[in-house]
Every structure is written in structure tokens, then in C-alpha cells.
C-alpha positions, 0 to 999 in steps of 0.5 A: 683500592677505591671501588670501580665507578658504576656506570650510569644507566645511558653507559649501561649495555641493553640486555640482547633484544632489548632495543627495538630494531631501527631502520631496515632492522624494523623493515625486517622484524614488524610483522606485515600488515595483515598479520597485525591485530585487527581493529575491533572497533564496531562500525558506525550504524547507518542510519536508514533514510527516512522518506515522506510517503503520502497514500491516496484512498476512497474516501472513507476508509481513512481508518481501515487504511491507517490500520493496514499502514500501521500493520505492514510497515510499522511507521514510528509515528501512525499517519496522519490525514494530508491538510485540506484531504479526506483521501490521503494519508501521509507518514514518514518511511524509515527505509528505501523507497523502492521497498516492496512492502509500499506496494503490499497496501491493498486498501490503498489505491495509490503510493507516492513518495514526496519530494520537497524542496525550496524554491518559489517556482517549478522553473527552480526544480530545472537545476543540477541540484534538484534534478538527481533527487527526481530521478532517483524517485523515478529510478525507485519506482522502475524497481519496483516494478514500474515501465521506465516511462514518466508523465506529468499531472501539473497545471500548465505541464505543456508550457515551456518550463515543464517542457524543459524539466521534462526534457531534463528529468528524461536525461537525468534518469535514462526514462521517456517522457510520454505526456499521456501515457507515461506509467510512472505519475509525477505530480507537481504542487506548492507545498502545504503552508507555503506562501507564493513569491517567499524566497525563504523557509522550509530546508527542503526536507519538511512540510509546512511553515515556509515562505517558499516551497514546491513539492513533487509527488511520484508514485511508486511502482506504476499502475495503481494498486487498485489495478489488480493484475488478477482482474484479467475478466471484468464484469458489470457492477464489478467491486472496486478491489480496495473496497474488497479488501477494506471488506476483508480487513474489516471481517478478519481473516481466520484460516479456520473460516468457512466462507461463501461468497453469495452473489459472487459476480466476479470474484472480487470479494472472494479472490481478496479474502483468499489473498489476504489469508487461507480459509478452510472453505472458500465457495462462490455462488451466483444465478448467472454463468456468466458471472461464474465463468468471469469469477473463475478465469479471476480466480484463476489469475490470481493462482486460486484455483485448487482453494476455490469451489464455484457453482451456479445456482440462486443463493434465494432460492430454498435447497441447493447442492453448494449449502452442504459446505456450509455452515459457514463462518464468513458470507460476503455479499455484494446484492445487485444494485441499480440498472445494471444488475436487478433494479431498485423496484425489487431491491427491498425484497431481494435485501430482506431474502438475502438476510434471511438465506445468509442467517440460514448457512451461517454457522453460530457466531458467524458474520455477515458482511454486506456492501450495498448502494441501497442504504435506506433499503437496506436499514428498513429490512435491518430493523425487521431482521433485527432477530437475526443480525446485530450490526457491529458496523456501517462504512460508508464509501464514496467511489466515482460518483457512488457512495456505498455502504458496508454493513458489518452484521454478526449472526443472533 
């Protein structure tokens, strides 16, 4: 008998669940959707947004600011001087605009963030295209902190096209426009490197180099931040606080430090060191109540008070109860200057008494720092008290028609 033919594989019987199921079979067997193995593919990272930050100071401290820049937000590259300027740095802000740590520069008198487009004319800004980008800065510095109320600081802000952007912008970001009272400063200039009636050149994201191009400035988080909130008492011949704190930053701040505030006035020195850093003591010492009673209420807003000794007595006057705290690691001093406080004709003896009082509370290794107006005074009685004090540094500050001078000194 011949051999039975063997079937070809299409002819063959499929082994019992061998086939996968078709039509309302598969509906039936394929495991429902959330039951199905997940994707574990990562998610692509966002990148965060870089924004252009431009930082204003007193001139002066363009190194003390880099410094506290560099420090608190950690640019990926260290910023830089603004062309034509010696009171403003610019960097580039990995980052939200509304991130807190802008407002954290204590050195800084203001923040803005910069807003760059290409157009050869403000009028251009009045687009759709243009206006969300505005209000979103706006938006950025109502959160941090800012009333929802704008202004404008430009050439010409009360013709008809500033006018009609200012209208515009206030109906694009829900704020007011209150022409000189608005707390949030919008600034208006033709960007660095550009060159008037161009129609072409920078994207929008960069700086110079074009044929065209506007920026606007907006500063963040309201007043600015040398306006200290804790300042509720003010005082003649009070220090500037970003002066104070560039004083502080120069000094170092150890919480180890004994540190007396001579010639307190009120508190501003005193009040910034402790902001900026504990310190094992901390006293501030003045001949006039007055001046006394204002450091106290500062102090006192500044939520200082349970760290902060204060006492009234005259700092060059031999004995006195406040030098049992001492001896002290950091003296502050800001000495009367001008006709407010004191005058030019007893200056160089009150100068030469302060060195002497401050190397007799200072502990060895101690510093010294001295703001002053009375420079020539001031390295006249340096060079007598050379026994007593090495200058490790002079910065000299321009601030509202003045041009002070901090002496860094280490105790001999």
C-alpha cells in the first residue's frame, strides 16, 4: 500500500490556542488597556527658560554685587557690565522670572528682567504678538510680590503711542496704569548695538548686533530692594542699606563674631549684618537716645530683637558698661559726617579717637570696617594709627551726590 500523503503545513490543524483570536474573540482576550505593560520610556526634560536679567547698583560695588550674583543664583556664566554703565550688570537667568532668589540681592538696588524684540519703533510693541510677552513680566513680578499696578519710565510715555500701549498692556495683564504712581517701573530703550530706521537684525532673544530693535525693562517684585521693609524708623544721615550690606559682605559673616555697632544711628549696619548671619553678640551703642530708640523699633521690624543688645553711651569716652561684651571680633562704624551730624572742623579728632576706642574693644585678629565721607581726613589719622590697623581695603561708593569710602582695617 503506498504511504498516506503528509499534509502540507497550510492543511495542518494548529495546536489549541495556538492562533490568536480575531474579531469579538480578540475584543474578549486582549488585556484592557490599563492592564497593559507601561511605557517606561524617561519623558524628555524640559529645558528651563533662560530670561536676560539686568541688575542696578551704586556705583562702586560692581564687584561686591558680582559677587552676591555669582553666590545666590549661580549664573552659568558670571555677569557682566551693561555697555555704556557703571551701575548695571546683566546675566542670563536659568529659571522663572518670578523666582524669589531675584529678590534675595541685598547689594542690589534694583531687578529687571529684559524683554527684547525687533522692531524699529515702540509703536511695533501695540501688536498681539508682542503684548503677551509684557504681561507675562508683569504677571512675574505681581507674584513676587509687586501691586498690580504699572508705570512707564520712557522719553515721550505721555504721547499717543505710549498712551495706546499703555492701554493695551493694562488690558492684556488685568493691571492699572497709574502714570506716577504705578509700583511695577517699565522702562522702554532702543536695544544696545542697534541702529535707528533698520527693519532687520536681532531675532528678539539677544542683544546687540542688530539693525533694529527695542528693549523693555521690567523690574521685579515692586519697590526697590534697597527699600527696606524693616526701615519703619528713619534717621538723618541714615546708611544707604545696600551700602550696609555690601559693608557686611566685605567683612564676613561668622556666627562665631562678637560684633558691635559704634555710632549705631539707626541700626542699619547692625540690622544688615544680622540678616545676612547669626552672631555670638551683637550690640549697638550711640550718645544719642534718639538714635537708639530709632535702632530699636528697626530692629525690632526686622524681627531682631531677642539677638540685639542696645545701649546709649559715648563710644569715645574712656570706661562704660557696653565694653564688658566685648571683646569683639567685628566693629562697624559709620562716624558723624557733614552738618547733620557733628562737623567737619572736629572730624579728624573724632577719626583719630574712633581707631583708637575701636583697637581697644577689638579682640586680636579682629576687623574693623569704617564708612566715611571724610576720606582725606580719614588717611591723614590711618597713617598715625598705622600701629594699630592694617587696611586690607578701600571701596569707594557714589550715592546721590556723595562719594563715601569703606575702609576694611584688621586690628595689628
Amino acid at each position: 500500500m503506498a504511504p498516506r500523503p503528509r499534509p502540507s503545513r497550510a492543511d495542518r490543524p494548529e495546536p489549541r490556542g495556538s492562533r490568536p483570536p480575531r474579531g469579538r474573540d480578540a475584543r474578549a482576550t486582549t488585556p484592557p488597556r490599563g492592564d497593559r505593560r507601561p511605557d517606561r520610556r524617561p519623558a524628555p526634560a524640559r529645558t528651563p527658560a533662560t530670561h536676560r536679567i539686568e541688575v542696578t547698583y551704586l556705583p562702586g560695588l560692581a564687584d561686591v554685587v558680582a559677587a552676591e550674583i555669582t553666590e545666590v543664583l549661580a549664573p552659568a556664566r558670571p555677569p557682566v557690565p551693561v555697555p555704556g554703565r557703571d551701575d548695571t550688570l546683566t546675566f542670563a537667568h536659568r529659571g522663572p522670572l518670578d523666582d524669589p532668589r531675584l529678590l534675595a540681592l541685598r547689594t542690589a538696588v534694583a531687578v529687571f528682567a529684559v524683554l527684547t524684540f525687533d522692531v524699529p519703533r515702540p509703536k511695533s510693541l501695540t501688536s498681539g504678538e508682542h503684548l503677551p510677552r509684557i504681561a507675562a513680566a508683569l504677571d512675574a513680578s505681581a507674584r513676587l510680590g509687586a501691586r498690580r499696578t504699572f508705570r512707564f519710565e520712557a522719553a515721550g510715555r505721555e504721547s499717543s503711542v505710549f498712551q495706546r500701549l499703555a492701554a493695551l498692556l493694562s488690558e492684556a495683564s488685568r493691571m492699572d496704569h497709574r502714570a506716577d504712581d504705578g509700583e511695577i517701573l517699565v522702562r522702554f530703550r532702543r536695544t544696545p548695538g542697534a541702529r535707528a530706521g533698520g527693519t532687520s537684525g536681532a531675532s528678539g532673544t539677544g542683544g546687540a548686533g542688530g539693525d533694529a530693535g527695542w528693549d523693555v525693562l521690567v523690574r521685579l517684585g515692586g519697590p526697590p530692594l534697597s527699600a527696606r521693609a524693616w526701615r519703619v524708623a528713619d534717621y538723618p544721615g541714615a546708611v544707604n542699606a545696600t551700602i550696609a550690606a555690601a559693608i557686611v559682605r566685605l567683612a564676613g559673616v561668622r556666627a562665631r563674631d562678637r560684633v558691635v555697632n559704634l555710632m549705631c544711628g539707626s541700626g542699619t549696619l547692625l540690622v544688615e549684618r544680622l540678616l545676612a548671619g547669626p552672631a555670638a553678640v551683637a550690640l549697638g551703642v550711640d550718645v544719642s537716645a534718639e538714635a537708639v530708640a530709632a535702632t530699636r523699633e528697626n530692629v525690632a521690624a526686622a524681627g531682631l530683637t531677642d539677638q540685639v543688645r542696645l545701649d546709649v553711651a559715648d563710644v569715645l569716652a574712656p570706661g562704660g558698661t557696653w565694653r564688658d561684651a566685648g571683646p569683639f571680633d567685628l566693629v562697624l562704624v559709620d562716624p558723624p559726617w557733614g552738618t547733620t551730624h557733628g562737623s567737619h572742623a572736629t572730624s579728624a579728632a573724632v577719626h583719630a579717637q574712633l581707631l583708637e576706642a575701636a583697637h581697644a574693644v577689638c579682640a586680636p585678629g579682629g576687623r574693623l570696617v569704617v564708612l566715611t565721607h571724610e576720606i582725606t581726613v580719614m588717611e591723614r589719622c590711618l597713617r598715625v594709627a598705622s600701629g594699630l590697623w592694617q587696611e586690607r581695603a578701600a571701596v569707594r561708593v557714589f550715592a546721590k551726590g556723595h562719594h563715601p569710602r569703606i575702609y576694611l582695617l584688621d586690628r595689628r
